[in-house]
BATIVO-445405 format. One record per residue (C-alpha): residue number from 0; residue in three letters; x, y, z. Coordinates in Angstrom, 1 decimal. Each point is the difference from the previous one (the first is absolute). Layout:
# BATIVO-445405
{roke NUM,'ALA',{X,Y,Z}}
...
# end
This chain:
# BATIVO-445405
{roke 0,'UNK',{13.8,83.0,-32.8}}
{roke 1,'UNK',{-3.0,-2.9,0.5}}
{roke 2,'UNK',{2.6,-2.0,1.6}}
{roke 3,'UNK',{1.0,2.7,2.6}}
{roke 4,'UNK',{-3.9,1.0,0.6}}
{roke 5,'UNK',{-0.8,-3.6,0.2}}
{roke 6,'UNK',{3.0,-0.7,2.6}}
{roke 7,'UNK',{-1.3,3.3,2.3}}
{roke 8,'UNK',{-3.6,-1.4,0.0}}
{roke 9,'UNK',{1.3,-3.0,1.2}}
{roke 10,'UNK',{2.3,1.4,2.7}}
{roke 11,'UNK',{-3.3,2.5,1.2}}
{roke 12,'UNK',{-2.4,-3.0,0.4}}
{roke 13,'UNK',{2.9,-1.9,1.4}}
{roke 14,'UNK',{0.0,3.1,2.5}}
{roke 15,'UNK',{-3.4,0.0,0.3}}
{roke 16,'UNK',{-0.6,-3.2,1.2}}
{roke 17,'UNK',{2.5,0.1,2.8}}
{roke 18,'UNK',{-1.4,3.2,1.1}}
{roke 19,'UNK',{-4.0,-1.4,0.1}}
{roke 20,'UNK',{1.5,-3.3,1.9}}
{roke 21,'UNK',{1.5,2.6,2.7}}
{roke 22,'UNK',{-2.6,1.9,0.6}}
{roke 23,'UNK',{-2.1,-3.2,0.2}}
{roke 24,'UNK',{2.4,-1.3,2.5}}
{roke 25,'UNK',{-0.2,3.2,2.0}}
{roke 26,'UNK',{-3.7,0.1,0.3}}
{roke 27,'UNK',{-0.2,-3.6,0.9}}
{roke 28,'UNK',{2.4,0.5,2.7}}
{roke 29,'UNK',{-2.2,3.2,1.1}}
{roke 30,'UNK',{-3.1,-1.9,0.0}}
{roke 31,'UNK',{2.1,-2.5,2.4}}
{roke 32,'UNK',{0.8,2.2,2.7}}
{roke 33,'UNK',{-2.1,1.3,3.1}}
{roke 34,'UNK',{-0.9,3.7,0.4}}
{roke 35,'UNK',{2.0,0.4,2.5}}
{roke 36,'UNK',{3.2,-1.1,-2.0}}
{roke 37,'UNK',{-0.9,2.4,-2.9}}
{roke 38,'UNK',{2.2,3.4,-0.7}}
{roke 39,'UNK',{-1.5,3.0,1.2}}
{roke 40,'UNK',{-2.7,1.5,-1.9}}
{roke 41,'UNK',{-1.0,-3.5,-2.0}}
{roke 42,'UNK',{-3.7,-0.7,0.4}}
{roke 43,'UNK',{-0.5,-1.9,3.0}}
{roke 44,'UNK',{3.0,1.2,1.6}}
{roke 45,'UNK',{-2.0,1.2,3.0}}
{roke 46,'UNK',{-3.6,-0.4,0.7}}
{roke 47,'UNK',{-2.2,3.1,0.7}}
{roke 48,'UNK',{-3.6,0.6,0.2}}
{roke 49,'UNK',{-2.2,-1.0,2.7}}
{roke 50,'UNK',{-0.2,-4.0,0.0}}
{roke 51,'UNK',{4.1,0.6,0.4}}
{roke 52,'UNK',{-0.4,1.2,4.0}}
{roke 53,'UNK',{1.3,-2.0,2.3}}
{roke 54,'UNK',{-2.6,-2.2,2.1}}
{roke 55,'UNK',{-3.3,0.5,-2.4}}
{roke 56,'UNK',{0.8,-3.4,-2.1}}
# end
């Protein structure tokens, strides 16, 4: 029984790694693009507010 719980904590953090270095790869990527190549709805996607007007930079 230590062997099997030993082998599944193995396989988890095995598992966990690979997830963390996804996600890491995702938001790196994220961080990489413009706004304007963002999905809809991710921060940034589309300025608003009052500096975002056209012709008052």
């Amino acid at each position: 029984m230590g062997g099997s719980r030993q082998a599944l904590r193995r396989v988890v953090h095995a598992e966990r790694i690979d997830h963390e270095a996804h996600g890491a790869a995702w938001r790196a990527r994220w961080h990489e693009e413009t706004p304007d190549q963002r999905p809809d709805g991710a921060p940034g996607a589309t300025p608003s507010g009052p500096d975002s007007a056209p012709g008052t930079s």
